[in-house]
C-alpha positions as CSV (number, residue, x, y, z in Angstrom):
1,X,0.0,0.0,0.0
2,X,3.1,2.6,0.9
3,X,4.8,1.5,-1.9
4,X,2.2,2.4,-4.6
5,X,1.3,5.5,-3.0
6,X,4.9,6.4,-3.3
7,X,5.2,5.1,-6.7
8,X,2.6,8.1,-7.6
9,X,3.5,10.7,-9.0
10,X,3.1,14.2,-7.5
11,X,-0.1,15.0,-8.1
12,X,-1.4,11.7,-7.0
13,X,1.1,11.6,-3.3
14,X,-0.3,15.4,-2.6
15,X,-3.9,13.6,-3.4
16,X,-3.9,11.1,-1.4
17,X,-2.4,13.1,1.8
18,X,-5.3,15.9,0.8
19,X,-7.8,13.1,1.2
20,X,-6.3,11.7,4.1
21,X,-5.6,14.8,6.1
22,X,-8.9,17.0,5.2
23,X,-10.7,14.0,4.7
24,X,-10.1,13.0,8.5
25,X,-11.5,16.3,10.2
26,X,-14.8,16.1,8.0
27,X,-15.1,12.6,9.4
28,X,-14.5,13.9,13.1
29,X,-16.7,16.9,12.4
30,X,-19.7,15.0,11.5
31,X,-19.0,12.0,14.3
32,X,-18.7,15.0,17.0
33,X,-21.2,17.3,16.2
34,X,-24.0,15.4,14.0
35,X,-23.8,11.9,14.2
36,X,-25.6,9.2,16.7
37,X,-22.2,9.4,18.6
38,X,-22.7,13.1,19.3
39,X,-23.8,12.7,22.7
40,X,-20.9,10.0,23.8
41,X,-17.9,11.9,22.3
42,X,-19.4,15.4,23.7
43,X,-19.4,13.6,27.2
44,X,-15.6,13.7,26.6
45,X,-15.5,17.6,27.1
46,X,-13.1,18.5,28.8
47,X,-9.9,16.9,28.2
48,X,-7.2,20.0,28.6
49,X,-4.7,21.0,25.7
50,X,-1.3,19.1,26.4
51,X,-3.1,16.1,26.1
52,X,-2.3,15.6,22.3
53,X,1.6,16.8,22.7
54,X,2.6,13.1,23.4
55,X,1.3,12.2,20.1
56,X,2.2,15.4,18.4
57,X,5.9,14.7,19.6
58,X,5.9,11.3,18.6
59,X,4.7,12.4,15.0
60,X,7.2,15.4,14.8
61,X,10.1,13.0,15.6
62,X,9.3,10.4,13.4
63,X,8.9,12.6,10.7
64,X,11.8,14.6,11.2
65,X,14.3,10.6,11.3
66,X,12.3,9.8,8.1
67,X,13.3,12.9,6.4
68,X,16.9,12.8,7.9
69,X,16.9,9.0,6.7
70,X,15.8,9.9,3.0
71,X,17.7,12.6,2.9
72,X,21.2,10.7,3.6
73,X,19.8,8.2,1.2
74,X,19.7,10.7,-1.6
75,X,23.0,11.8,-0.5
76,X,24.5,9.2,-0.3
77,X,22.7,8.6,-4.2
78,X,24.8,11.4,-5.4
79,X,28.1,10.2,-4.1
80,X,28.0,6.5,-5.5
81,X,26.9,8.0,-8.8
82,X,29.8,10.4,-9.5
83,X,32.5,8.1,-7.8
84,X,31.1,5.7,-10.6
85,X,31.5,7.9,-12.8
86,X,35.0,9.2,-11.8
87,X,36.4,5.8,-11.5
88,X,35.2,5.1,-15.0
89,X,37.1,8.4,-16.5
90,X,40.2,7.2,-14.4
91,X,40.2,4.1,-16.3
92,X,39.9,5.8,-19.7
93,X,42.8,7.9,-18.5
94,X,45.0,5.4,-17.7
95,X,44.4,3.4,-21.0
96,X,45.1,6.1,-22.7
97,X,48.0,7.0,-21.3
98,X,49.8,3.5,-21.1
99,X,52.2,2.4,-23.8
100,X,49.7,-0.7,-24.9
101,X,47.4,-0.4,-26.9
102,X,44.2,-0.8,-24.6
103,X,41.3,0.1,-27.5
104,X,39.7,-3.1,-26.5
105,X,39.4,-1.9,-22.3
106,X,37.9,1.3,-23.9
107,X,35.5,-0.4,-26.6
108,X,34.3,-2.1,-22.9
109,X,34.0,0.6,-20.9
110,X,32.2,2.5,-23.8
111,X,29.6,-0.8,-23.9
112,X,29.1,-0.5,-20.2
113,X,28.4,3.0,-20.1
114,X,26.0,3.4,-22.7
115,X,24.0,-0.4,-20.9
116,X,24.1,1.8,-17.8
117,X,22.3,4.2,-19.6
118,X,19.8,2.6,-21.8
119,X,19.1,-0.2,-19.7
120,X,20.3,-0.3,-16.2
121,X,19.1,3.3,-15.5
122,X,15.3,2.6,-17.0
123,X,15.5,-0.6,-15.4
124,X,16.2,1.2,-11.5
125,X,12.6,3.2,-12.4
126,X,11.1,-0.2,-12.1
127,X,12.6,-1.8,-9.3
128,X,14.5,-4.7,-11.7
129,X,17.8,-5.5,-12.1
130,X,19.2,-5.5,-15.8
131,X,21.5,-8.9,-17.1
132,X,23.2,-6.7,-19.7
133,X,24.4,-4.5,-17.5
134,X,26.0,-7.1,-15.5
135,X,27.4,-8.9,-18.9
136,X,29.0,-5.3,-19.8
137,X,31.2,-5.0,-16.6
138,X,32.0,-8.9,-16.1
139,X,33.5,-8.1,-19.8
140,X,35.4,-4.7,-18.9
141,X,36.6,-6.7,-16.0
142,X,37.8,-9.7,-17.9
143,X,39.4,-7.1,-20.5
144,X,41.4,-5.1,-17.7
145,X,42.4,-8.3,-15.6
146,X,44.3,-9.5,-18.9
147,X,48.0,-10.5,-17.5
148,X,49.4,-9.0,-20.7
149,X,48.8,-5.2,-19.5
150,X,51.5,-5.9,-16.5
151,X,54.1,-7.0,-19.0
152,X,53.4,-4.2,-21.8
153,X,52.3,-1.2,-19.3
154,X,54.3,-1.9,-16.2
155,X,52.4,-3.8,-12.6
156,X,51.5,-0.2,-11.4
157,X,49.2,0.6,-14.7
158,X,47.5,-2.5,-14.5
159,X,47.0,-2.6,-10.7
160,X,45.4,1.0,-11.1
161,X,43.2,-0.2,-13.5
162,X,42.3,-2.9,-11.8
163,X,41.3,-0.8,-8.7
164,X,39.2,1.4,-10.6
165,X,37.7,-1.3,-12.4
166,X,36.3,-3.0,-8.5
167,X,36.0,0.7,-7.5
168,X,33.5,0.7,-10.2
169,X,31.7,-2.5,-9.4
170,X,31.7,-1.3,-5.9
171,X,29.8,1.8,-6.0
172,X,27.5,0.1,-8.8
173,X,26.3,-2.0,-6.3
174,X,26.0,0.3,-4.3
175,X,23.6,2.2,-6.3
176,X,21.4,-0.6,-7.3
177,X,20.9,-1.3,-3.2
178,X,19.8,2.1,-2.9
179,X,17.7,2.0,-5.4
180,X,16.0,-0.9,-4.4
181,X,16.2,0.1,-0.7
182,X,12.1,-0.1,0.5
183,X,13.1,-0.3,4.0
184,X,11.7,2.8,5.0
185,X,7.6,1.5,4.0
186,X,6.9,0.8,7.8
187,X,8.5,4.0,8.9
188,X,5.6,5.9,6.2
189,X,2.6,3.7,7.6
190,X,3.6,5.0,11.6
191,X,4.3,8.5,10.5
192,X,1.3,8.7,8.1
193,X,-0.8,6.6,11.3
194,X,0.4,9.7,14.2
195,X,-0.2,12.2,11.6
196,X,-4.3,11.0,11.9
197,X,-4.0,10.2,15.7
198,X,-2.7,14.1,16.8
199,X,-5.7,15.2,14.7
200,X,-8.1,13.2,16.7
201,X,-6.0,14.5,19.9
202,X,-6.5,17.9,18.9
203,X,-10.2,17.1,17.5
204,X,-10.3,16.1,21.7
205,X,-9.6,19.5,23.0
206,X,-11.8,21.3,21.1
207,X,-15.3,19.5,21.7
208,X,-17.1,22.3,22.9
209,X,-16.0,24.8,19.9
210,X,-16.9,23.5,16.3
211,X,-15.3,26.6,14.6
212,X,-11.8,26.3,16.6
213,X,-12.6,22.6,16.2
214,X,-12.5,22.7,12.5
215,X,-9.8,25.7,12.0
216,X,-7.2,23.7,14.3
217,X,-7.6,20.1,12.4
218,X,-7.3,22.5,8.8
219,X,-4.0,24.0,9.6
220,X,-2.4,21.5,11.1
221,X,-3.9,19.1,7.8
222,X,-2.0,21.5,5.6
223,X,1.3,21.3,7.5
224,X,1.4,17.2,7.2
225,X,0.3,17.4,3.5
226,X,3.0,19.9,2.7
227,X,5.8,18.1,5.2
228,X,5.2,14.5,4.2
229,X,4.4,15.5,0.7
230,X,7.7,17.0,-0.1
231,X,9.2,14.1,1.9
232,X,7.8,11.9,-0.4
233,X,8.8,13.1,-3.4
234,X,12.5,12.7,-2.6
235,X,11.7,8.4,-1.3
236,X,13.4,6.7,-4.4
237,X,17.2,8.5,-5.3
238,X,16.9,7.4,-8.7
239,X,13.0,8.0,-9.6
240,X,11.1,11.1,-9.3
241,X,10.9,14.8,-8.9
242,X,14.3,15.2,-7.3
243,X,16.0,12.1,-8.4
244,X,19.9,11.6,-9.3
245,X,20.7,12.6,-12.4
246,X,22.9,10.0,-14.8
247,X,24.7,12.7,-16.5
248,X,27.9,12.4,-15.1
249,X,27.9,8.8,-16.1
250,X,26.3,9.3,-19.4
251,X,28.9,12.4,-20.5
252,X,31.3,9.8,-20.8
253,X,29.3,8.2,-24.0
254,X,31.5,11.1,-25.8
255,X,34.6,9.2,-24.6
256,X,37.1,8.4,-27.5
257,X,37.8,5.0,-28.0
């Protein structure tokens, strides 16, 4: 259920939090002041102010740790991506510059960077893995682990290729695991749950006075839809409003090989 809200896109996430969050004080209103349970509920008169602060706390410190979580997520997005991308220029660099002639380590690269591109990077927006991908760097691999490169470029050219070479499979993996991260979907369904409880808290205090009853549950309504809203959009590095971009990865397409 969290994960295809959050699989929305923005209109529909701000929809469903509007429906939620506005939907919920009409509900309360009509309970409280109209309904057959009128008379039960107003018998709850009475119940003073910091009563809802437990569960207002509870809800401002969840959703501040879910924020802090996503955001690090999205940081830690953009890192893997452009240390990718770096360690991929380093080993164009390096095959350049060698003595060998290394047009085969760059005709490799050049067929991993542009699956990363085509496939891999569609393939993230759906949650999937992609085979070719994986094919590409098990062959730029195999082309830079050739024993020949120590003997025609000296042990410290191929040991730096090398090294960027698992650099690169490193922070690959790295960014598929974060793009497939869905660990935070319990985290949603509590925030998103005390979000609904501190409105009825606050629907509590103000029994007695519809008006203040209704004003209070619409402004604090709008704050959640905003907060969690723009939280939302920034769940999945790699998909959205405010994902990663591939452009570092993808500028080295214009590589010479």
């Amino acid at each position: 259920m969290i994960r295809a809200w959050l699989d929305l896109p923005p209109a529909g996430i701000f929809a469903v939090l509007i429906v939620l969050y506005f939907g919920t004080p009409l509900l309360l209103a009509a309970i409280t002041f109209r309904g057959p349970l009128r008379r039960p509920v107003q018998s709850l008169t009475g119940v003073v102010a910091p009563f809802f602060n437990g569960v207002a706390i509870l809800f401002a410190l969840l959703t501040g740790f879910l924020a802090a979580d996503i955001a690090e997520r999205g940081r830690q997005a953009y890192r893997v991506v452009h240390t990718e991308a770096g360690e991929l220029r380093n080993i164009h660099t390096l095959s350049v510059a060698s003595a060998s002639d290394m047009r085969t380590i760059r005709a490799a690269l050049k067929a991993y960077v542009t699956s990363v591109i085509a496939e891999e990077w569609p393939a993230m927006d759906a949650m999937r893995l992609s085979p070719r991908t994986e094919v590409a760097y098990d062959d730029l691999l195999r082309e830079v682990s050739i024993p020949s490169i120590a003997k025609d470029s000296g042990q410290a050219v191929h040991s730096a290729l090398l090294t960027a070479t698992l650099r690169v499979g490193t922070a690959r993996n790295d960014r598929l695991a974060l793009s497939s991260d869905h660990t935070n979907d319990l985290k949603w369904l509590v925030v998103i749950v005390l979000g609904l409880l501190t409105q009825v808290g606050i629907a509590l205090v103000h029994l007695d006075k519809p008006r203040a009853f209704l004003a209070s549950l619409v402004v604090f309504g709008s704050a959640a839809v905003v907060a969690l809203g723009i939280i939302a959009l920034q769940e999945y590095p790699f998909d959205g409003t405010f994902q990663v971009s591939p452009q570092p990865i993808k500028v080295l397409q214009a590589l010479s090989e």
